[in-house]
C-alpha positions as CSV (number, residue, x, y, z in Angstrom):
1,X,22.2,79.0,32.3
2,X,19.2,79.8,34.2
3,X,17.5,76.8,32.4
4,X,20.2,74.3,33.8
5,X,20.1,75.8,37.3
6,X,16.4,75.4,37.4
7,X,16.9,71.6,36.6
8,X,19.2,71.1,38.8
9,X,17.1,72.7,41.5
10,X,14.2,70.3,40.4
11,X,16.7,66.7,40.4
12,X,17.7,68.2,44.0
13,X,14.6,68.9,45.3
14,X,13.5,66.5,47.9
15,X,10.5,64.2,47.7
16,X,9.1,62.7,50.6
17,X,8.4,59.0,50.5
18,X,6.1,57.0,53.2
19,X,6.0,53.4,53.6
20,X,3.3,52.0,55.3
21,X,3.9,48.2,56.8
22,X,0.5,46.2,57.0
23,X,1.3,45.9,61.2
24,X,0.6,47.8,64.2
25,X,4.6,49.5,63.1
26,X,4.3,53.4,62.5
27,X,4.7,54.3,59.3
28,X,8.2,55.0,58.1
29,X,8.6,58.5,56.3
30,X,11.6,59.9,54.3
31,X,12.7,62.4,52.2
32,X,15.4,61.7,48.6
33,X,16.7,64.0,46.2
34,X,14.7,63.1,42.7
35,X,18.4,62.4,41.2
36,X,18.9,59.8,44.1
37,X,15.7,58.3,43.3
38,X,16.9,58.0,39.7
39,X,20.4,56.8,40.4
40,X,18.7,53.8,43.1
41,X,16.6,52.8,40.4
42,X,19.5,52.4,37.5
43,X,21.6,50.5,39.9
44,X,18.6,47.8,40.8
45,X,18.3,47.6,36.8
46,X,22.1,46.8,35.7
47,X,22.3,45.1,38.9
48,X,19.2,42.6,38.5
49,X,21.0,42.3,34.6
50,X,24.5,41.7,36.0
51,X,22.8,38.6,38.3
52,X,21.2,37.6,35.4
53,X,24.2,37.4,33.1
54,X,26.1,35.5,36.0
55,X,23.5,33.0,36.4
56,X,23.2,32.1,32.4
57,X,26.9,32.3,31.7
58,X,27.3,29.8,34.6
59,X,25.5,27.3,33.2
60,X,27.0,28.0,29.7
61,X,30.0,27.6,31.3
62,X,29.1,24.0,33.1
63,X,27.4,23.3,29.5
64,X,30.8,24.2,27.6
65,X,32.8,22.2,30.4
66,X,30.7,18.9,29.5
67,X,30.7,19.0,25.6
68,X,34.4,19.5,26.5
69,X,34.8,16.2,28.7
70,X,32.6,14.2,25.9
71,X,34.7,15.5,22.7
72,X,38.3,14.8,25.0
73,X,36.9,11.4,25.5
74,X,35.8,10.6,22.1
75,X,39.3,12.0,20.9
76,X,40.9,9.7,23.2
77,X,39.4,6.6,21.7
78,X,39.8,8.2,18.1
79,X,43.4,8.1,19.0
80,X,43.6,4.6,20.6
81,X,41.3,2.8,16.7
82,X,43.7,4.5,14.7
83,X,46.9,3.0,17.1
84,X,45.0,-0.3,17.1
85,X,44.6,0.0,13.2
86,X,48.3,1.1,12.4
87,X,49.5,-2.0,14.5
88,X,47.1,-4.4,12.7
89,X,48.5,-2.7,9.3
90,X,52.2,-3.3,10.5
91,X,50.8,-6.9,11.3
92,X,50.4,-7.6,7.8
93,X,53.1,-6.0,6.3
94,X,54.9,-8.0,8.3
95,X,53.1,-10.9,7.5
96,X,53.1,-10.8,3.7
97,X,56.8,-9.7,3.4
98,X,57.6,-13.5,5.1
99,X,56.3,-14.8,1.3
100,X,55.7,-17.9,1.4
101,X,52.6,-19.1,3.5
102,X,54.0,-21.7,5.6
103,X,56.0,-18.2,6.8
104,X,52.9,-16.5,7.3
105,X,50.6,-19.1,8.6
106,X,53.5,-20.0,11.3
107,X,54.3,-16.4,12.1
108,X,50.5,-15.0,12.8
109,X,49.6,-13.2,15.8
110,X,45.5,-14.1,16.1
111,X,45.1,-12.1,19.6
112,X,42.0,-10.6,19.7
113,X,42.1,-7.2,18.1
114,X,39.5,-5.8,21.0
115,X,36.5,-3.3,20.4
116,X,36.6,0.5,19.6
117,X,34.0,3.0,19.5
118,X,34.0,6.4,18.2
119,X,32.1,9.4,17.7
120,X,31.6,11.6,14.5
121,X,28.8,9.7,13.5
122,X,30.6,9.0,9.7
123,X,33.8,8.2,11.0
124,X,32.7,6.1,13.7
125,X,31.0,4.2,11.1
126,X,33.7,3.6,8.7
127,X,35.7,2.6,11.5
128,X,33.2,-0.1,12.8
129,X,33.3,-1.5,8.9
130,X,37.5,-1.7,9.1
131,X,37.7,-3.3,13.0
132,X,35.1,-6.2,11.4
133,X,37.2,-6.8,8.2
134,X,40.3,-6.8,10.2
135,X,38.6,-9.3,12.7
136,X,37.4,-11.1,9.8
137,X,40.9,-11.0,8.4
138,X,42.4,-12.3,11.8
139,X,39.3,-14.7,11.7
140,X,40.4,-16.5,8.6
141,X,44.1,-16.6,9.3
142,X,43.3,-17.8,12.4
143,X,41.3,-20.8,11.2
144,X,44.2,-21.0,7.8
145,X,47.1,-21.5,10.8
146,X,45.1,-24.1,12.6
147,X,44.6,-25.7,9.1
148,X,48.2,-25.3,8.8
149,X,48.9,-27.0,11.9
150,X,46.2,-30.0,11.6
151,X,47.1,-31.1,8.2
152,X,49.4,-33.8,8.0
153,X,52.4,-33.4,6.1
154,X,55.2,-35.3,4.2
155,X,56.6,-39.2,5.1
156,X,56.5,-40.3,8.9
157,X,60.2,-41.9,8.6
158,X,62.8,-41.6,5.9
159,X,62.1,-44.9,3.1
160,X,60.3,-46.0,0.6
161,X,56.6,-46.8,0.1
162,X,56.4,-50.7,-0.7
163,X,52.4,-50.8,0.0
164,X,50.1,-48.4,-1.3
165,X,46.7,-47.3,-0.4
166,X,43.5,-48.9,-1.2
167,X,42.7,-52.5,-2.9
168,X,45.5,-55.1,-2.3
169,X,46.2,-58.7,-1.5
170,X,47.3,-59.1,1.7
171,X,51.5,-59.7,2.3
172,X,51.0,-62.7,5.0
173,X,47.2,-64.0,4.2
174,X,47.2,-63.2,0.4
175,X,43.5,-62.7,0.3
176,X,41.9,-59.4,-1.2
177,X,41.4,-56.8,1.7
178,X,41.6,-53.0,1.7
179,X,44.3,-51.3,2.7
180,X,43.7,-48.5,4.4
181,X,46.6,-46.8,4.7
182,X,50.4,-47.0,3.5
183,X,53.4,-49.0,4.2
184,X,56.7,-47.3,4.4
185,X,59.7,-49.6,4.5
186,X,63.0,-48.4,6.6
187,X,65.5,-49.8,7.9
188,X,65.1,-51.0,11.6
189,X,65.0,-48.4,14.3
190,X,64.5,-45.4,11.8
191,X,62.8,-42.6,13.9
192,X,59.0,-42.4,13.3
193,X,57.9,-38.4,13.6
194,X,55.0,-36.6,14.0
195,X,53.3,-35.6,10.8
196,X,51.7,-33.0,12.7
197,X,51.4,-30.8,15.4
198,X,48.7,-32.9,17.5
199,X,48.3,-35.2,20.8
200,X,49.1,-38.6,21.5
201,X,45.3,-40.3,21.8
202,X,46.4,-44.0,21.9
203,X,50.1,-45.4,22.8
204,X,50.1,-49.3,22.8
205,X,49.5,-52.5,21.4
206,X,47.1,-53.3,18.5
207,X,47.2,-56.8,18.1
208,X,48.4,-57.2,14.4
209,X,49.3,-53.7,14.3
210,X,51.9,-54.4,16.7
211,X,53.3,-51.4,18.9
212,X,50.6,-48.5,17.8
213,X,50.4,-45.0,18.4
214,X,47.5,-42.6,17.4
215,X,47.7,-39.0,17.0
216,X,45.0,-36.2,17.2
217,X,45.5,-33.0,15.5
218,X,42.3,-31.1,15.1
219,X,39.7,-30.1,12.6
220,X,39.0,-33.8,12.4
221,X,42.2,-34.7,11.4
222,X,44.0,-37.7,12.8
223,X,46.7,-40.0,12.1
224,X,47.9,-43.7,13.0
225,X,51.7,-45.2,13.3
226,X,51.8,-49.6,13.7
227,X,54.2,-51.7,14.2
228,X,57.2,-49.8,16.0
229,X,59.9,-51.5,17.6
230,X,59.4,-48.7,20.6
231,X,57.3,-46.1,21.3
232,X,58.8,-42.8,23.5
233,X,55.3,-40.7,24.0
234,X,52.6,-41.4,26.0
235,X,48.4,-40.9,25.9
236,X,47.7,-37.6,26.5
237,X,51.0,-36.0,25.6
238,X,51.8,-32.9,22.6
239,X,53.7,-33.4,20.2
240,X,54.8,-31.2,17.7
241,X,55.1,-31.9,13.6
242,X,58.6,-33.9,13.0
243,X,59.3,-34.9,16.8
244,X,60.2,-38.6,17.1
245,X,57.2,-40.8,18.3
246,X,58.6,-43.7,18.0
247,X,61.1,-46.2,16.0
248,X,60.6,-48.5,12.9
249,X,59.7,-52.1,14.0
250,X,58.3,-55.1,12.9
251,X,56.0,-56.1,15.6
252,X,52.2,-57.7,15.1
253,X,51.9,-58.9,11.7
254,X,54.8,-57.5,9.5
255,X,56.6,-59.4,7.0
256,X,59.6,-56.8,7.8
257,X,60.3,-53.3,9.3
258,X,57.9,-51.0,8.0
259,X,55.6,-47.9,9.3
260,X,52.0,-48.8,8.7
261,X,51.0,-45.4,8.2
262,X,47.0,-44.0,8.0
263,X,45.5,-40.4,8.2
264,X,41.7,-40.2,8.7
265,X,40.1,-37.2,8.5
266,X,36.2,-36.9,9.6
267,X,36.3,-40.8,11.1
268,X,37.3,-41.9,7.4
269,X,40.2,-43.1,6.0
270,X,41.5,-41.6,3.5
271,X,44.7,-41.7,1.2
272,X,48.3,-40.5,3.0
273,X,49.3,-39.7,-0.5
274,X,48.0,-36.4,-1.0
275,X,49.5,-35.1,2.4
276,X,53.1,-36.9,1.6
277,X,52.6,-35.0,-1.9
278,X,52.8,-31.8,-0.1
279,X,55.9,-32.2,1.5
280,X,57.1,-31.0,5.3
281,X,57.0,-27.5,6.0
């Protein structure tokens, strides 16, 4: 007990302190329990810690805060490539239950399927891989419907072929020439149509080709209709496969009415047969 009260008197006993500024001031000089010296010096050490810990767990918490805006964001444009992927699936499905591919090629959608970018380094990879084979995918069916489109199909007018393609003798001159296309007989005023979808690039009169017109369709496809009796489209106009051009004539140099029918494909000839062979869509 004496022990304790003897410590006690010693934390209690005051200790004079001077400060001395480095002016003309006079010198400042006070007295502070021991203990009080003590207790001043514990609160200046959890105090200088508790600044300490303030400052470093604000910028963990500004650190935290953007690692939080970067994952959000690359969350957000995870979600929007896998929506863009499950629509491009759907697409398809869509597409290939239609079955046959005139169906398909009519019925594709080739927007442009847009770019994503994503994060997790993998992922974002694998993803990359499946936007460019579904852009190649909408690629190919893009270029397959145009084919579709371009590709002359079937007989211009509902007859007969009385002329075929290639080596002949002519019907009025009777000399050797090539012919190169096909005549299709029908009776007079039969509707001429559109083979394909394409646009009207002459409309007029080719001398012994009579009442012409010319259609462009694309992919260096293009085909030629002579001697109508009457022409309804004009140069410059689109026209789409099976709408009426024109109507069966015999004018120019025609032994009777007839469609002089040609398709040319890369600024050649070449033989209607193989198109009429496929049929119309």
């Amino acid at each position: 007990m004496h022990k304790i009260r003897n410590l006690c008197k010693k934390a209690f006993t005051p200790v004079s302190m001077m400060v001395i500024p480095h002016s003309n001031i006079r010198p400042l000089n006070f007295k502070m329990p021991l203990v009080g010296i003590f207790i001043s010096v514990v609160l200046w050490v959890f105090g200088t810690i508790y600044v300490l810990s303030a400052v470093i767990n604000s910028f963990e918490y500004r650190s935290m805060g953007e690692k939080l805006n970067y994952y959000s964001q690359q969350f957000i444009e995870m979600q929007t490539t896998m929506s863009a992927l499950k629509n491009s699936e759907r697409e398809f499905k869509r597409l290939l239950s239609l079955k046959t591919k005139e169906k398909i090629l009519e019925n594709i959608d080739t927007s442009d399927a847009g770019s994503i970018d994503i994060d997790i380094e993998n992922l974002k990879q694998q993803i990359r891989e499946t936007i460019k084979s579904v852009s190649g995918i909408k690629d190919y069916l893009r270029h397959q419907r145009d084919l579709y489109f371009a590709i002359p199909k079937g007989l211009p007018a509902e007859g007969w072929i009385s002329s075929g393609y290639g080596e002949r003798k002519h019907p009025i001159t009777e000399e050797n020439d090539f012919h190169t296309g096909i005549d299709i007989s029908a009776s007079y005023g039969t509707p001429v149509r559109a083979s394909s979808d394409g646009i009207v690039s002459f409309s007029g009169w080719g001398r012994g080709a009579g009442k012409v017109v010319v259609l462009e369709h694309g992919l260096g496809f293009s085909t030629l209709y002579a001697h109508n009796s009457k022409i309804i489209v004009k140069v410059g106009q689109k026209v789409k496969r099976d709408e009426i051009i024109g109507y069966v004539g015999s004018t120019g140099n025609a032994t009777g009415p007839h469609v002089h029918y040609e398709v040319w494909k890369n600024s050649s000839s070449v033989n209607p047969t193989k198109y009429i062979a496929e049929g119309r869509s």
